[in-house]
N, C-alpha and C positions, 0 to 999 in steps of 0.2 A: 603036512604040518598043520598044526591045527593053531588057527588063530587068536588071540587075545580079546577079552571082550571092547577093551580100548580100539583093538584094530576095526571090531565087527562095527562097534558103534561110530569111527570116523567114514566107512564105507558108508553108511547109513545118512551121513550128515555131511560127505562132502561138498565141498565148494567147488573142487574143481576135481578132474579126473581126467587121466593121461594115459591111452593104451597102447604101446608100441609091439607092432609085429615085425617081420623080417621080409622084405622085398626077396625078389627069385636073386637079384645082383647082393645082396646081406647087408645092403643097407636098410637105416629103419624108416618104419611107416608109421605115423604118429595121428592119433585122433583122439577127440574128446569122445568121453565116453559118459556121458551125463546120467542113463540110465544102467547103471552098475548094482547089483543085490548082492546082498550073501546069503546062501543058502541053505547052509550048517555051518558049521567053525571051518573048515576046511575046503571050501568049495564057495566061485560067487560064478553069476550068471548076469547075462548080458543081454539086451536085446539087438538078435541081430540083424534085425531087418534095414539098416542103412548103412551096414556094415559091408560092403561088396569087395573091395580090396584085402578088407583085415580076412574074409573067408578064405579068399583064394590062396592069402599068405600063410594060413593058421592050416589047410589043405596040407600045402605043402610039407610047412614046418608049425608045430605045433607049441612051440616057446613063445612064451607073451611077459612082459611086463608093464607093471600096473602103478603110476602115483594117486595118493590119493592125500586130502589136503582140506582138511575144517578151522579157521580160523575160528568159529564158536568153540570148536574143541582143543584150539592151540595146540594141533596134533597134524603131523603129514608123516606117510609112509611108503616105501619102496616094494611093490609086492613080486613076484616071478614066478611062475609055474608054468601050466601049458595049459593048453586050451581045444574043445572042439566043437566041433556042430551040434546041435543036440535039436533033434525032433521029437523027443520025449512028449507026451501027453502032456503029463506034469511038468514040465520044464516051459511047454507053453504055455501053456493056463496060468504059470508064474508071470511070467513077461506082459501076459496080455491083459493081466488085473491092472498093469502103465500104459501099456502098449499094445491096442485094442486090435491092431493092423498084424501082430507081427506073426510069423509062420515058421518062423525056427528061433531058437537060440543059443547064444556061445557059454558053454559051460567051461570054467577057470578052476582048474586045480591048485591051489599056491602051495609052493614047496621053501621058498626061500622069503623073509621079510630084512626089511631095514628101517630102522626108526630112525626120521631125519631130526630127532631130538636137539642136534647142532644146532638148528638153525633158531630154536627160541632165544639161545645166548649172545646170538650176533649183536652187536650194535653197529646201525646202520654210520657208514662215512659221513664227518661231515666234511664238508668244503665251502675251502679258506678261498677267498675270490683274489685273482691273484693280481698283481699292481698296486695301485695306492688308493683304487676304490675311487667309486665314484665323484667327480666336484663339487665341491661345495659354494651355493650361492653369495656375495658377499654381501 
């Protein structure tokens, strides 16, 4: 699936970043993932050097999903593909123009997206304090 350029640039611009893999039991394993790129439309990469769990799970099974979330951009998105190791030359020389240290990296194929576009229309709760409020001095 080849990405949006709204998507490529909220990757670029995120605030926050959330990469769940799949434990060996199939529950998820959840990490920030602050140094996230896109690569081409269709591919993003990851530095994985503090990555040790997300490998061994991404070994295994190779499904990841991915949020991604810019309030400059008033845009968050649901990404899922799969994912692997990658000691590519070039895939490190990417990582390590951030990531001076790093010796491999997690290449991201995304096959599926979801625009959490819902959530700009929310209006947040308000709340009513309940009883008769606080006393008044006389």
């Amino acid at each position: 699936m080849e990405l949006s350029p709204a998507i490529l640039k909220t990757v670029k611009m995120t605030d926050f970043t959330a990469l769940i893999t799949l434990r060996p039991d199939g529950s998820p394993h959840l990490v920030g993932a602050w140094n996230l790129l896109p690569i081409d439309p269709r591919t993003l990469i990851l530095s994985g050097e503090r990555y040790v769990e997300t490998r061994r799970n991404l070994a295994r099974d190779p499904r990841v999903w991915i949020l991604v979330a810019s309030r400059e951009m008033n845009a968050g998105y649901r990404l899922a593909g799969t994912a692997l190791e990658s000691h590519d030359p070039a895939d490190i020389d990417l990582v390590r123009r951030y990531w001076p240290r790093c010796s491999f990296a997690i290449r991201i194929t995304i096959d599926r997206v979801e625009d959490l576009a819902y959530w700009r229309n929310l209006v947040p709760p308000t709340h009513k304090q309940a009883g008769p409020g606080p006393a008044t001095p006389p």
